[in-house]
N, C-alpha and C positions, 0 to 999 in steps of 0.2 A: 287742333280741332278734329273730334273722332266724326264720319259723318258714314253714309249712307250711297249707294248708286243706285239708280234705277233707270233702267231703258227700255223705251217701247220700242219691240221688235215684230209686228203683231204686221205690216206691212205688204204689201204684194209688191211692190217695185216694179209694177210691169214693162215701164220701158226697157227692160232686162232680157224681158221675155218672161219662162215659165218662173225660173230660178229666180224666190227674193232676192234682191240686191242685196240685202246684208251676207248671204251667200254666194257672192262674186269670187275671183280667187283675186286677191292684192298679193303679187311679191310671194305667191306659195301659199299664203293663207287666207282665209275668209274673211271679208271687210271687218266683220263683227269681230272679230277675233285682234285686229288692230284698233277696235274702237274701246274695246273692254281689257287692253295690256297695262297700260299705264295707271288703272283704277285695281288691278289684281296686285299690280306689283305696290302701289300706296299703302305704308302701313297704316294711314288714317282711316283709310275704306276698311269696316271694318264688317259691309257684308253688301251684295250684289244683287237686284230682283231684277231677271229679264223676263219683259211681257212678250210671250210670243201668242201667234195664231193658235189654232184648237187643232189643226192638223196639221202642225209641224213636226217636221222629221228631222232638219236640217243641223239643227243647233245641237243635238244630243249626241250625235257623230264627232263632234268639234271638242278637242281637249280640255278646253275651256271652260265647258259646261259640265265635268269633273270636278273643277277645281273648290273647296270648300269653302270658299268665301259666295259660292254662285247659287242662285236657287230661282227656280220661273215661274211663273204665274200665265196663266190664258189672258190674254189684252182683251180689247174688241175692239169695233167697226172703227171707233177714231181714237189718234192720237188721246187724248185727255181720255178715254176711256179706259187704254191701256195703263196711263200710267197711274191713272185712281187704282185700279188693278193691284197695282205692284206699289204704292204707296198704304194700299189696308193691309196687307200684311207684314209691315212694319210694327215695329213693340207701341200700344197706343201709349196716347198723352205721353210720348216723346219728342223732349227738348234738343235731341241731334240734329245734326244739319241734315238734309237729303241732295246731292246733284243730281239731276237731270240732263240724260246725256242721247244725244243720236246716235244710231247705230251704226249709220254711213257718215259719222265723222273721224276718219282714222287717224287723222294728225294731230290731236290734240297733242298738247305739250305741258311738261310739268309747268313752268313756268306760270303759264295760265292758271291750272289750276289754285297754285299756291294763291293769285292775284286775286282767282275768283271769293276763293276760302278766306282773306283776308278782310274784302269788303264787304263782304256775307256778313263778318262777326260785328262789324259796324252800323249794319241796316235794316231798321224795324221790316222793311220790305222785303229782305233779301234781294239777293244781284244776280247778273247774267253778265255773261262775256257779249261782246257787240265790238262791231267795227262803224266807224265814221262812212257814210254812204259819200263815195270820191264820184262818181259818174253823175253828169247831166240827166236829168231825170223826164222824160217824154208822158205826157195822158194822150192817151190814144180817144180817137172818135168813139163810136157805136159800128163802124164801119166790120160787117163779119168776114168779108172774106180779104181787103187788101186796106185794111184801118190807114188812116192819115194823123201826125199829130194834131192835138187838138189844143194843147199851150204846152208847154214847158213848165215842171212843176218846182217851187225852190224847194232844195236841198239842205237848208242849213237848218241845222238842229237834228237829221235825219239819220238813224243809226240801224244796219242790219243785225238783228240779234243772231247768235252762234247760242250753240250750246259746249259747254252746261251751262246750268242754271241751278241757284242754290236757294234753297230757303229751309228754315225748318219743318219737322216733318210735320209738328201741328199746323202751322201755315199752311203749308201746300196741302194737308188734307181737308181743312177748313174750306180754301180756293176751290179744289175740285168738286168738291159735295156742294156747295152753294151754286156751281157752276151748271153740275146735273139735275139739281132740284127747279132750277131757272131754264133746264134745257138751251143752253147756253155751249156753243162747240168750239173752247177758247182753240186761235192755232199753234199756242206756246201757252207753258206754266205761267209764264211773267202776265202774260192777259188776264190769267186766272185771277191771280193775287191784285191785278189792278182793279179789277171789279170790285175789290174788297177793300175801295177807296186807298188803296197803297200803291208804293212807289219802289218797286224796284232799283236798285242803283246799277248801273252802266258801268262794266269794265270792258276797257279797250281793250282787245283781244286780239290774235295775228291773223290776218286775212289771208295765212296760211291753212287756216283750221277750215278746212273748205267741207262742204257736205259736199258726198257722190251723190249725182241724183242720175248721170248717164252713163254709159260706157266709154266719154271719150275722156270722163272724170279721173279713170283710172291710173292713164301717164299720169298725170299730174300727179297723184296722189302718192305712186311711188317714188314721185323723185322729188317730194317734198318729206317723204320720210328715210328716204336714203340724205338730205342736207341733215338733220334733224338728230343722227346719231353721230357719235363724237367720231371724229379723225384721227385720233392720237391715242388708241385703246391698243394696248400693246396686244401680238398675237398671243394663241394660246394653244396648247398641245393635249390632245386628252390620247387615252389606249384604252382599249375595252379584248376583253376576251371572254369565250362560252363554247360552251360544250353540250352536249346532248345527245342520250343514247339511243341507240335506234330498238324499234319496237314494232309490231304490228303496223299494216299499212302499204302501200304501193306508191307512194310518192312522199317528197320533203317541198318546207318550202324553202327558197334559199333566195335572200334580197325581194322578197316581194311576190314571187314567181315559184310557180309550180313547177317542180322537175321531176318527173317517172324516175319512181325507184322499187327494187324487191324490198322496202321497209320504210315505215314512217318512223318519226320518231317519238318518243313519251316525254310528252311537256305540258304544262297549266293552261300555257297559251297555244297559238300554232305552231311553238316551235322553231321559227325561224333562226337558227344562229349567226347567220349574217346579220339580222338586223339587230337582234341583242346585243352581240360584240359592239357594230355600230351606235348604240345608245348608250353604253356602258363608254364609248373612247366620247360621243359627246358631252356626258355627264360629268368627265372627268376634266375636261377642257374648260367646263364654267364652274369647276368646285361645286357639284351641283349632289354629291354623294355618288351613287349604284343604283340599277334598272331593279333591284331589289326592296330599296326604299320606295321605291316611287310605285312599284305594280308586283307587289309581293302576289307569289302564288298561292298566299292563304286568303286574297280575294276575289269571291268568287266572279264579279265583274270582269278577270279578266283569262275565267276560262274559256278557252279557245279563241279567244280575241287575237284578230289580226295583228302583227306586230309592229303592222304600216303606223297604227295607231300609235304606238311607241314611240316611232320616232316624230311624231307631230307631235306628238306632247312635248318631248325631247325639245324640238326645233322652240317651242314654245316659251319654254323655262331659259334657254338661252336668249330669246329675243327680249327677256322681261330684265336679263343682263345685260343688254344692247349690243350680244353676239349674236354670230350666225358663222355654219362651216363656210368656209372657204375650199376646201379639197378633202378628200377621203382616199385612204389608203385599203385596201382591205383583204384578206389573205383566207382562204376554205382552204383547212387540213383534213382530210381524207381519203382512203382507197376508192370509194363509190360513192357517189355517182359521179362520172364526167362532166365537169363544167362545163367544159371547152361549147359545146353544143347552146352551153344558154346563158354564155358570158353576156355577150349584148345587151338579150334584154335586161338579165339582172343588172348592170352598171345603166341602163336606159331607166329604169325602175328606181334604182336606188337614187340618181340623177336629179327627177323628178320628186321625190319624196324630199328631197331637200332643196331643191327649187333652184339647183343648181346645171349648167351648160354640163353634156355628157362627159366631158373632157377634164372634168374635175371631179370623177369619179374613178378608180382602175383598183381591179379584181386580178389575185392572183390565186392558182390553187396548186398545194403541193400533197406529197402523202411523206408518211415517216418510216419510208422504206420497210414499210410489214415490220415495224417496232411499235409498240404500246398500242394503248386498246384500240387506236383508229387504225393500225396498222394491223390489227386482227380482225376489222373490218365490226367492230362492236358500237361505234357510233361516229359523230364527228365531229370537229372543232373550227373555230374561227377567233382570228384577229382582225384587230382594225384603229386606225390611226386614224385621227382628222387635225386638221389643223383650221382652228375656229380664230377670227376678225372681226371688225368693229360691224354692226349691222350693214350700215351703208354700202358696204363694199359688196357683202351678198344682194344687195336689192341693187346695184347695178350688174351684176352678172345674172340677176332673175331676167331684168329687166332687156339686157341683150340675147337671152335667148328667148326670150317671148312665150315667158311660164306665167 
């Protein structure tokens, strides 16, 4: 079944504070960016509408939002308005399926989907994921400031919906336009479609798949996605190396960091060949091809672009392989400029950019004793080693260093 995503991302999240919630950091990356992994990597998904706000900035920074299966739409004020949004510019009088998905749901699991997509193809209504409601269920008085219960309500028959949610996309576009014509503000697609006298079908779904709605959501969430990736993923070895000559300029950048120098160097992007080398050894570690492939310098998107941005995308493409580094090796060949002075940060930098404790990062730097071009001081070079493991393993070492 070839189908469709869409997400209203359109949101403020305020109990966050200023930062939407779907731009939280999970585990090194942005909520959204685990909630939109496993529908990039589906080859059934065969394209992605995310509804944001009119003045968002956030999502366009995020590798993600690169990626060619993705394309955004302006939402509005509600739910159901963002996703009428991002369901009209869908191909019309299409028979595809569409999911509907939360932004702050980052656990979702193939498993689900496959279950939700199965009894989709079954149900004049289409279906949603939902869990069976286990807790006691209390109705509160009218009481505003310290309510009492007021009965005990039964439970049985009562099911929390999750998302996604599946229907086709003539349906759900049907659903929403009837729903705004009635001024009607369903709080799920499934409401929609029940107005339309239909009947969604009910899949059990893992009361894993939790929506973030606080901050204290977070633990949980990475350590339902560190269970979640396989144990048994053999490790993996990549090497990367780069070079680059020097040119015009007073400074290089080297791991993330600004280091004073008599010469910049001439490159598409910023340059950095620390972090190049390092994309080039993680690319190699998930068969993923060269940093060539992926941000060739005949586009112009990625002139002068930070290189930090590289390796999120990097981190990105291996998380949708259910890797992630485990430790980094990495070695600056050059006469100039002295490391020694801003080892630190750049292993503090480069650290962080993988979401990794400092200590699994080490920087060495040599020169080739006044031989070949870096020894006549013409430009410089770098290697770099990582040794890449099963997700899990990186998101409990995010997780104890409190990234």
């Amino acid at each position: 079944m070839r189908y469709w995503l869409v997400m209203p991302a359109a949101g403020r999240g305020r109990r966050f504070g200023n930062e939407p919630k779907q731009y939280q950091r999970l585990c090194g990356c942005a909520l959204i960016q685990w909630s939109l992994a496993p529908f990039i990597a589906d080859p059934r998904c065969v394209g992605i509408v995310v509804a944001l706000a009119a003045d968002d900035t956030g999502f366009a920074a995020l590798p993600c939002s690169r990626h060619p299966k993705v394309r955004t739409v302006i939402g509005g004020a509600q739910r159901a308005d963002s996703v009428r949004a991002a369901v009209e510019v869908l191909p019309a009088e299409n028979q595809d399926w569409v999911l509907v998905h939360d932004a702050a749901r980052p656990c979702i699991s193939t498993a689900e989907i496959d279950a939700l997509l199965a009894a989709a193809e079954h149900s004049d209504g289409g279906a949603l994921l939902a869990v069976p409601v286990a807790d006691t269920l209390k109705c509160a008085d009218d009481g505003n400031q310290s309510p009492t219960v007021a009965h005990t309500a039964q439970r049985d028959g009562l099911w929390r919906a999750l998302t996604p949610q599946a229907f086709t996309v003539n349906l759900l576009r049907r659903a929403l336009n009837a729903a705004a014509e009635s001024d009607l503000h369903p709080t799920d697609e499934a409401q929609a479609v029940e107005w339309l006298g239909l009947s969604p079908k009910l899949v059990a779904g893992s009361p894993q798949n939790i929506k973030v709605t606080q901050a204290s959501d977070l633990p949980l969430a990475a350590a339902i996605l560190g269970e979640q990736q396989p144990s048994t993923m053999p490790l993996r070895i990549g090497n990367g190396f780069d070079v680059h000559a020097f040119g015009p300029g007073d400074q290089v950048m080297l791991g993330g960091v600004r280091v004073p120098h008599t010469q910049g160097v001439i490159a598409h992007s910023d340059g950095d060949v620390l972090l190049h080398a390092l994309c080039d050894a993680m690319l190699g570690a998930g068969g993923l091809g060269d940093i060539g492939m992926h941000f060739p310098d005949s586009d112009p998107r990625w002139r002068g672009a930070a290189s930090s941005r590289f390796v999120e995308a990097c981190r990105e493409l291996l998380a949708g392989r259910g890797l992630a580094v485990v430790n980094a090796d990495l070695t600056l060949i050059c006469e100039a400029p002295r490391v020694g002075p801003h080892r630190a940060a750049i292993c503090a930098q480069i650290a962080s950019l993988l979401a990794l404790p400092p200590d699994r990062v080490n920087l060495k730097a040599t020169t080739t004793e006044k031989l070949g071009f870096t020894g006549r001081g013409e430009g410089l070079a770098a290697q770099a080693s990582v040794l890449c493991g099963p997700l899990s393993q990186a998101l409990s070492l995010a997780n104890h260093a409190h990234l």
